[in-house]
C-alpha positions in Angstrom: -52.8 289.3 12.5 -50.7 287.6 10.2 -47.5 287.6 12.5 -49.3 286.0 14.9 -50.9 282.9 13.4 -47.5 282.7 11.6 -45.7 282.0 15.1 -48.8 279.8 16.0 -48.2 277.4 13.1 -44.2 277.5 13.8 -44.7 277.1 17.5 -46.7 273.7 16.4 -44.5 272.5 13.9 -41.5 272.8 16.9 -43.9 271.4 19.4 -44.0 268.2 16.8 -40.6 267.9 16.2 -40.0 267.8 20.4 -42.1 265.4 20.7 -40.6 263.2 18.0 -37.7 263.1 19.6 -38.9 263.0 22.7 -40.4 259.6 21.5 -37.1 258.3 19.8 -35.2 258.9 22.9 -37.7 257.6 25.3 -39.7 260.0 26.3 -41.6 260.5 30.1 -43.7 257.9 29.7 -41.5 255.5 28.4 -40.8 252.3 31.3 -37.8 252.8 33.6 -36.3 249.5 34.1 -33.5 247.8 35.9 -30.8 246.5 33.6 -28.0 244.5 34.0 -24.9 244.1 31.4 -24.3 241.0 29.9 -20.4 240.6 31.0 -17.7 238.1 31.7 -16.5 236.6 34.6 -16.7 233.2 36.8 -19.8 231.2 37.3 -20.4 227.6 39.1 -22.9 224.9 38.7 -23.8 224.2 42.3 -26.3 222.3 44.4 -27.7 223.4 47.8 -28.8 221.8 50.4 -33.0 221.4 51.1 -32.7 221.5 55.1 -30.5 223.5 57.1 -27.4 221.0 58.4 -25.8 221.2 61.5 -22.1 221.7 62.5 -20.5 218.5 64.5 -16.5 217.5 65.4 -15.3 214.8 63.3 -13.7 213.3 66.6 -15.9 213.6 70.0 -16.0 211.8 72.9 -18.9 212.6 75.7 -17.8 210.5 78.6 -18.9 209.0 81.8 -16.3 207.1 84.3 -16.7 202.7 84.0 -16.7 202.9 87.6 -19.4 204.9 90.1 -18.3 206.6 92.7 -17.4 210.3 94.3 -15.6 212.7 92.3 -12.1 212.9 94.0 -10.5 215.5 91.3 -11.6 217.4 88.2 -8.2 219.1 86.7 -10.4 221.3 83.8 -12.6 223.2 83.2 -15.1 223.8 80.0 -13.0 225.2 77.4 -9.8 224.2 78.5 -7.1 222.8 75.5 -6.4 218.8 76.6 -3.9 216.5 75.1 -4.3 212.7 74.2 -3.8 210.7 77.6 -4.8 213.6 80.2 -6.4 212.9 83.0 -9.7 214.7 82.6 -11.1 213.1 86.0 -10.7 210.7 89.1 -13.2 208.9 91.1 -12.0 208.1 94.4 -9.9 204.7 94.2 -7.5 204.8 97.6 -8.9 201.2 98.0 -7.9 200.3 95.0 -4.5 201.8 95.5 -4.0 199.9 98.6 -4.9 197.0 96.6 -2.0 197.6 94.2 0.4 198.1 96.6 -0.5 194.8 98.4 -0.3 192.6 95.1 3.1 194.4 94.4 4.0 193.2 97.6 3.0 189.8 96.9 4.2 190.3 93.6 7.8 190.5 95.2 7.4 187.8 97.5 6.4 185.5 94.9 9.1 186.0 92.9 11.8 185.6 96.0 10.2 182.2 96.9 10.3 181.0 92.9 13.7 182.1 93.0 14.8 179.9 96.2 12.8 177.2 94.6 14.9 177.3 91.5 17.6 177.6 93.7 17.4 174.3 94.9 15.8 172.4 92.3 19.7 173.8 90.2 21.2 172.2 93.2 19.4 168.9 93.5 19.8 168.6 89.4 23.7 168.9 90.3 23.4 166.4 92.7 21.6 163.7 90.7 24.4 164.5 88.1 27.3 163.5 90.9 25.6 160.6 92.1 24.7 159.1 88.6 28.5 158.9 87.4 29.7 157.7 91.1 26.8 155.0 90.4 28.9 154.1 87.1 31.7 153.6 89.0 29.6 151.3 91.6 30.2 153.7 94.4 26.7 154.5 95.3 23.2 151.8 95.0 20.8 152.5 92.4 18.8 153.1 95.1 20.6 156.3 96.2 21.0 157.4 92.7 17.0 157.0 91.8 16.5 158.5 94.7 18.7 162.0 93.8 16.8 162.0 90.5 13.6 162.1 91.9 14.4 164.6 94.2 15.8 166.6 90.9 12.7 166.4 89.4 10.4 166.9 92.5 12.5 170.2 93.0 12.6 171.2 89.1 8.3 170.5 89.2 8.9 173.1 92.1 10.6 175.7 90.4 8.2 175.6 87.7 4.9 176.0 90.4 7.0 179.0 91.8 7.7 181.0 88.8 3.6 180.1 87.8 2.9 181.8 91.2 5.0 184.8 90.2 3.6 184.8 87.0 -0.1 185.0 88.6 1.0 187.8 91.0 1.8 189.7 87.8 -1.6 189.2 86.9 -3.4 190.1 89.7 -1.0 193.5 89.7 -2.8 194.0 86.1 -5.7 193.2 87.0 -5.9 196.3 89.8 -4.3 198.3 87.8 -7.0 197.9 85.3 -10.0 198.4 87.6 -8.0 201.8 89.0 -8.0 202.7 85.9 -11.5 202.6 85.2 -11.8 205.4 88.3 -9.9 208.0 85.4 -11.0 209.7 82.3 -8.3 210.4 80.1 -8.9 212.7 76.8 -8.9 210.3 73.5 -7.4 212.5 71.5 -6.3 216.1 71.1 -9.3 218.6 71.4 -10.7 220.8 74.4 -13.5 220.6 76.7 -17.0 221.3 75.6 -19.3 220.3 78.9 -18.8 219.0 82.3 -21.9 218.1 84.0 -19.8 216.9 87.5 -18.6 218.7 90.7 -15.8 217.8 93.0 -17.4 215.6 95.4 -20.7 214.4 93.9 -21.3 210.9 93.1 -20.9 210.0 89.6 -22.5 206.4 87.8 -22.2 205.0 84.5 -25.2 205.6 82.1 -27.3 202.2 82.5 -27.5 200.2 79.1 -30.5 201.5 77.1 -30.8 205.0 79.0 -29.5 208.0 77.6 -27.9 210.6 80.4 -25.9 213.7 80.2 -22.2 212.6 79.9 -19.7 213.8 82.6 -16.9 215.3 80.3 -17.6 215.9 76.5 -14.4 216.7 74.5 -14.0 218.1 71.1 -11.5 217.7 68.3 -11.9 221.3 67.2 -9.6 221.1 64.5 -11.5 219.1 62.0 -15.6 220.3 61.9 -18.2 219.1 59.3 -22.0 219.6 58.4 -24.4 217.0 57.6 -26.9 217.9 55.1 -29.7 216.4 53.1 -29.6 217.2 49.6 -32.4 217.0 46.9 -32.5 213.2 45.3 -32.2 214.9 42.3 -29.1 216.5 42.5 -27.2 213.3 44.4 -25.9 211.8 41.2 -23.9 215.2 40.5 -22.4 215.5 43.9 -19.0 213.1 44.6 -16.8 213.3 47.8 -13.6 215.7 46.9 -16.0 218.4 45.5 -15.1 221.8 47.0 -17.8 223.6 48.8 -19.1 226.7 50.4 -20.3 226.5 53.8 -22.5 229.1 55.3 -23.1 229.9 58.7 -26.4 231.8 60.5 -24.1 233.1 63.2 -21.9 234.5 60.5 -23.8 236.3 58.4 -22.5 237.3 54.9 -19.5 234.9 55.0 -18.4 232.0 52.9 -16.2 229.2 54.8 -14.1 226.8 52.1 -14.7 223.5 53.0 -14.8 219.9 50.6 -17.4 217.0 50.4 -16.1 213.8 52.2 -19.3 211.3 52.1 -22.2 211.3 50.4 -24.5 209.0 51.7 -25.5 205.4 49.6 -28.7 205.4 50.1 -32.1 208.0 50.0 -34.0 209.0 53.0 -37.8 208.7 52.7 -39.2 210.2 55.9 -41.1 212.8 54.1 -42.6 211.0 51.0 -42.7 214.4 49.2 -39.7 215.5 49.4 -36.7 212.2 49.2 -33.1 213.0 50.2 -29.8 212.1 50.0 -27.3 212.8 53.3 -24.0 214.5 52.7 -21.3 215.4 54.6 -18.5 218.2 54.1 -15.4 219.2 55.8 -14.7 222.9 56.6 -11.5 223.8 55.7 -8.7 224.8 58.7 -11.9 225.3 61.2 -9.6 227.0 63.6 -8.5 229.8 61.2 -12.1 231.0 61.8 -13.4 230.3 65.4 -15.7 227.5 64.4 -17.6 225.6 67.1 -19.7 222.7 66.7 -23.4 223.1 67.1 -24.2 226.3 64.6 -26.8 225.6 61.8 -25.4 225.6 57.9 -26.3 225.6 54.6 -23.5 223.7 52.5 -23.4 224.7 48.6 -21.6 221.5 46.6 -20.0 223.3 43.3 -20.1 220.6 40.6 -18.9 222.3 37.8 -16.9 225.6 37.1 -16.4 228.0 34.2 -13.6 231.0 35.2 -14.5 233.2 32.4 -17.5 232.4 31.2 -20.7 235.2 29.5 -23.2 235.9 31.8 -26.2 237.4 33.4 -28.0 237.8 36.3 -30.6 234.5 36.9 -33.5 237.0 37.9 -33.3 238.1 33.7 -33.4 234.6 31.9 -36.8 233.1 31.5 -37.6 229.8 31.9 -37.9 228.7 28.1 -34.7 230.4 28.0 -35.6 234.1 26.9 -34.4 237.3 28.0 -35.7 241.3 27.6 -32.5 243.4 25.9 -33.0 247.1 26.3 -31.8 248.8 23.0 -30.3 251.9 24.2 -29.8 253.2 20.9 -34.0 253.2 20.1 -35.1 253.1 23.3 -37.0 249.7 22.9 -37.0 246.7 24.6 -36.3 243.8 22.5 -36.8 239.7 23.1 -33.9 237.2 22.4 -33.9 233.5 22.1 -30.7 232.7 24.5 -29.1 229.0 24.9 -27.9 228.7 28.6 -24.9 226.5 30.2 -24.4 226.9 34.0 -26.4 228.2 36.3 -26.8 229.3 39.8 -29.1 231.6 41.7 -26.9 233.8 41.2 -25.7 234.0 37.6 -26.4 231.9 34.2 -23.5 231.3 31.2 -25.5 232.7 27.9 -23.7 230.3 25.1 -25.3 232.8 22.3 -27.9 234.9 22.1 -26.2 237.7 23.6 -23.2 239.7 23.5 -21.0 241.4 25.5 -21.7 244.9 26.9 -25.5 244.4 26.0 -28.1 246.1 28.8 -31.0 243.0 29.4 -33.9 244.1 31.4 -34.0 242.6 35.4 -37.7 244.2 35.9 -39.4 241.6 34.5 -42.6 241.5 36.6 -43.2 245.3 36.0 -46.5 245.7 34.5 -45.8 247.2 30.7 -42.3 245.2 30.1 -42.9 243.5 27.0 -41.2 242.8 23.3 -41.5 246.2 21.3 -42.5 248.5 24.5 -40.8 251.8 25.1 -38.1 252.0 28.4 -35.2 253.9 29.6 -32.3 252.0 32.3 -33.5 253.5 35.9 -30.6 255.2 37.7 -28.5 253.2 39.9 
């Protein structure tokens, strides 16, 4: 029997040293955590917007005609490319073209009947000239000669009352120029058509002051778009126009559009008592290069600060009283460090010290059992 208790008691003493080891290394019922390594690389101080913004054009017009009256030609159509000065629309105006063409007319005549004027007032100055010097050489009365002069100046006064008329005709040729014109819309700048709420033929009318209607032609200038945003009151004194941004988009899920703050607002908006913002405003970069309409919803992420290769680690592992959970691989323990911190995002956080390169710290920090001095192992990827 000897043999056999022998191989019990060395069976044991093997059993014993398994489990030793089994302990040193971590054994089954040591924690599996997830771990991140403490690495280099580029991390921003940035501030996010509380509300969701909204993409507008930096230029857009939504137009009515000045003058009511029947659509008599729409050249586009909704999406169409316009240039600056393009006639967009007409209202019927042949009245107003007759008009024209009658004050040209008058126009014309005015002008031939100041010129005949002037014609004879140059003569009749001629005239009082010759009978002035024969009245020096007492050939003529004073009476004849007073009476040339005054018929100089009568004819002179003439002249004057003629080239006033023409002068008026020009006028009144502006004038119905002007009121034709108020039967076009002409695109205000370079952009393309959003809306048209009009048919050919249908009666068109101003929007009356105070009343809010749909506009007959709206135009965008798609090549510059921005988002208005309210940001946290906190965060407005870190925030400058010129700051480069990130711009994100619902309809574009999983992309990042470049884009730079150009206003931030000067004063703090107080409609919800709780919660005080500031309005800013940034620019997406080359809109075009991407699509971009006006109208989607945003998020706009302001970076105020920047460090290209700075240490970091996750957000998710630092604690608030700046603490994180290290996993020593080597004794399969999880160990607490004091940390300072630098930048931050919700994404990463710049460790200062505390922490070294190519160290493992511990992201499962709500797992029950994680704690200074408890036993874990890094869960597989």
């Amino acid at each position: 029997m000897r043999p056999i208790i022998k191989y019990g008691l060395l069976s044991a003493a093997a059993l014993a040293a398994l489990a030793v080891g089994n302990w040193l290394l971590g054994g089954d019922d040591a924690l599996e955590v997830r771990v991140a390594e403490v690495s280099r690389g580029e991390i921003r101080k940035t501030v996010l917007n509380t509300r969701a913004g909204t993409v507008d054009a930096c230029r857009r017009a939504r137009m009515s005609p000045a003058s009511a009256g029947q659509i008599a030609s729409l050249p586009v159509e909704e999406g169409d490319a316009v240039s600056e000065g393009q006639v967009l629309l007409e209202v019927w105006n042949e009245d107003l073209k007759s008009e024209i063409e009658l004050s040209e007319r008058n126009r014309v005549a005015e002008k031939s009947r100041a010129a005949e004027s002037c014609t004879r007032a140059d003569l009749a100055a001629r005239e009082a000239v010759r009978l002035a010097k024969l009245h020096e050489d007492n050939l003529v009365s004073e009476e004849e000669r007073e009476r040339a002069q005054a018929e100089a100046e009568a004819r002179a006064a003439s002249c004057k009352a003629a080239n006033d008329s023409a002068s008026a005709a020009d006028a009144r040729v502006a004038v119905n120029r002007a009121r034709l014109e108020r039967t076009f819309l002409r695109a205000p700048f370079d952009g393309v058509i959003a809306e048209i709420n009009g048919e050919l033929g249908e009666f068109v009318t101003p929007s009356p002051v105070g009343v809010a209607t749909l506009p007959t032609v709206d135009v965008i200038d798609n090549t510059c778009l921005y988002i208005t945003a309210p940001i946290d009151e906190v965060d407005a004194p870190l925030v400058k126009a010129g700051q480069d941004a990130r711009i994100v988009l619902d309809a574009f899920a999983g992309q990042f559009f470049p884009g730079v703050v150009r206003r931030v607002a000067p004063y703090v908006l107080d409609l919800e008592k709780q919660a005080r913002t500031v309005e800013i405003e940034a620019e997406i970069n080359d809109p075009q290069r991407y699509g971009l309409m006006p109208g989607y919803s945003a998020d706009v992420e302001v970076i105020v600060d920047m460090r290209p290769d700075a240490l970091r680690v996750p957000t998710e592992a630092v604690v608030e009283d700046e603490r994180i959970l290290v996993l020593n691989t080597g004794e399969g323990l999880i160990e607490e460090r004091r940390v300072s911190v630098g930048l931050s995002n919700w994404e990463f956080t710049e460790i200062t010290s505390g922490a070294g390169a190519g160290e493992k710290v511990i992201l499962s920090l709500d797992r029950a059992g994680v704690k200074p001095g408890a036993r874990a192992v890094a869960a597989a990827n």
